[in-house]
N, C-alpha and C positions, 0 to 999 in steps of 0.2 A: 276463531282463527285470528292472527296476528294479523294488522293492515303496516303498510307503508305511508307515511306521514312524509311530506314531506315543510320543510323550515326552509321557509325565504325571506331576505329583504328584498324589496326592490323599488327603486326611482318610478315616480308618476308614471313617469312615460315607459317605464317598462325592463328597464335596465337594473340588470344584480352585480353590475361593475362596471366602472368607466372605460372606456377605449384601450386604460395602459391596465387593466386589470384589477384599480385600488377601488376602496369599496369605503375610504374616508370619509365620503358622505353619509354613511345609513347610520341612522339615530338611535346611540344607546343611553339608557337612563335608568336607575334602578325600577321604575315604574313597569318598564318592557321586558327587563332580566327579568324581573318575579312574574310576569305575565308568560313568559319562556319558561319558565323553572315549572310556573304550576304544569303547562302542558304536560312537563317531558314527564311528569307524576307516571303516566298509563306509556310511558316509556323504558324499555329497558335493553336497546337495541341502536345503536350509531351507526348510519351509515354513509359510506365517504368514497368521494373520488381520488384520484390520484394526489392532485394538487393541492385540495384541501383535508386531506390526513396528512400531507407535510406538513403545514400548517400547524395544526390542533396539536399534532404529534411533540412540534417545538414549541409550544408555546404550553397548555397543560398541566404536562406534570411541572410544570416549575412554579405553579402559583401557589400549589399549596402548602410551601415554604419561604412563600414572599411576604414579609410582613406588614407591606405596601395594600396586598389585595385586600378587598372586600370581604366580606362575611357571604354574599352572595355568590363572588369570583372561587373563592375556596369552597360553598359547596357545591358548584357545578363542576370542578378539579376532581372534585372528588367521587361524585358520579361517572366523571365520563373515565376516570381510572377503572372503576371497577366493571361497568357494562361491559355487554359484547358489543364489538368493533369491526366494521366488517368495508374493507375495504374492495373496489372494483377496481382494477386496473390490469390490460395487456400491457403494458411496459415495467412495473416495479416487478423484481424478482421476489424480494422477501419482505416482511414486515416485522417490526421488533416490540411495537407498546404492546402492553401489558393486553392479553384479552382478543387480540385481533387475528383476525383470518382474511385471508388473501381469497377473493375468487378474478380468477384470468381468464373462464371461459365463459357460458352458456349463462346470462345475464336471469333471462327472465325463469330459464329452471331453476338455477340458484335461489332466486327470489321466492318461488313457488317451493321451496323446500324450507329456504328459513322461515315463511309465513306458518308454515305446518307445524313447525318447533314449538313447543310451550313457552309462553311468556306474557311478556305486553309487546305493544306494538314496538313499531321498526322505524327510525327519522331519519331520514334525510338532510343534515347539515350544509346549505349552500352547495356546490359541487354541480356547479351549472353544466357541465358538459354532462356528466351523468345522469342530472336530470331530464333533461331531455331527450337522452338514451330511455331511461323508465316514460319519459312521458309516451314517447313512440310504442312501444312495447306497453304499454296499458296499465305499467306497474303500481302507479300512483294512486292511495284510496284516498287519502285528505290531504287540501294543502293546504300550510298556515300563513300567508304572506302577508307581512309587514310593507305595507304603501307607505314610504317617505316622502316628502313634501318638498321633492327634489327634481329638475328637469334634467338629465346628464345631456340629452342630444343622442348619444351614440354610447356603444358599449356593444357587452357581454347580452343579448335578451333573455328574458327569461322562458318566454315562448318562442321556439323555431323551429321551423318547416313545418308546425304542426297540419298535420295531410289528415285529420278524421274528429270529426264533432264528438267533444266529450260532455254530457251532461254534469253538472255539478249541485249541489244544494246546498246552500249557505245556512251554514250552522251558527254561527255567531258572528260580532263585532265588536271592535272596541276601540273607542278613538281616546287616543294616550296624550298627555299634557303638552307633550313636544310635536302634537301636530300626525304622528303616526296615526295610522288607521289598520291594525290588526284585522283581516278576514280570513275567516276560519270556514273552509268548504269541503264538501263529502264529495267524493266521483258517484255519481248514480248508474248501479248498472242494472242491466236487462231490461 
């Protein structure tokens, strides 16, 4: 069965965006892109909140005709063109990139239907409101979070209101040149 993965950065103290929402702090370097790339390998599933599939949506497909980008930047372009795109939102009516589907109702059935689909797993891209929504609702099997070496004070959290003790088992680490500290964890159930 497919898991949901979820992909975060987030500040020491626990923040996946500053107070006005910019996210200018979290550390990218080719060293952390190809450590992302190799993950999304056992990926072949995007999934997004409202705000950041606006996002991904304008910014994307234009790299891989910028001849500015990276060799790196053009092949995640190019991935994330062709996967499935599965956006959650009660407020956007339609969605137009290449591949994507709209769900606006019953979150965790959705989830429990696209896990049952054939594939690779399913990621989660930033989309802190969303997250959170899965994390209450139990949806989340691994999360990959990038610790930056950053204090914001205040923000966006990355954990809120959590109301129920989730076990987890740490899979991996990797502490990145620029100070990141990639942790890699399983949700342990039953």
């Amino acid at each position: 069965m497919r898991k949901v993965v979820l992909l975060m950065h987030v500040s020491l103290d626990g923040f996946v965006a500053d107070a006005n929402g910019g996210m200018d702090w979290i550390q990218h370097d080719n060293e952390i892109f190809q450590y992302v790339t190799d993950k999304m390998e056992n990926v072949d599933a995007a999934i997004y909140g409202r705000t950041t599939y606006g996002m991904m949506e304008g910014y994307w497909p234009t790299v891989a005709n910028d001849p500015n980008a990276s060799e790196l930047d053009r092949h995640h372009a190019a991935w994330v063109e062709e996967v499935q795109k599965v956006v959650f939102s009660t407020t956007l009516e339609k969605v137009t990139w290449n591949n994507t589907t709209l769900i606006k109702g019953n979150t965790a059935e959705a989830v429990a239907r696209l896990k049952q689909q054939p594939g690779k797993n399913l990621m989660i891209f930033g989309s802190p409101r969303l997250t959170h929504s899965f994390m209450e609702l139990g949806l989340i099997d691994e999360y990959l979070i990038n610790v930056n070496p950053v204090l914001l004070g205040t923000g966006i959290p990355l954990f809120k209101d959590v109301q129920q003790k989730t076990n987890l088992q740490l899979l991996s680490t990797v502490t990145f040149k620029t100070g990141v500290v990639g942790l890699h964890y399983e949700t342990k159930r039953g």
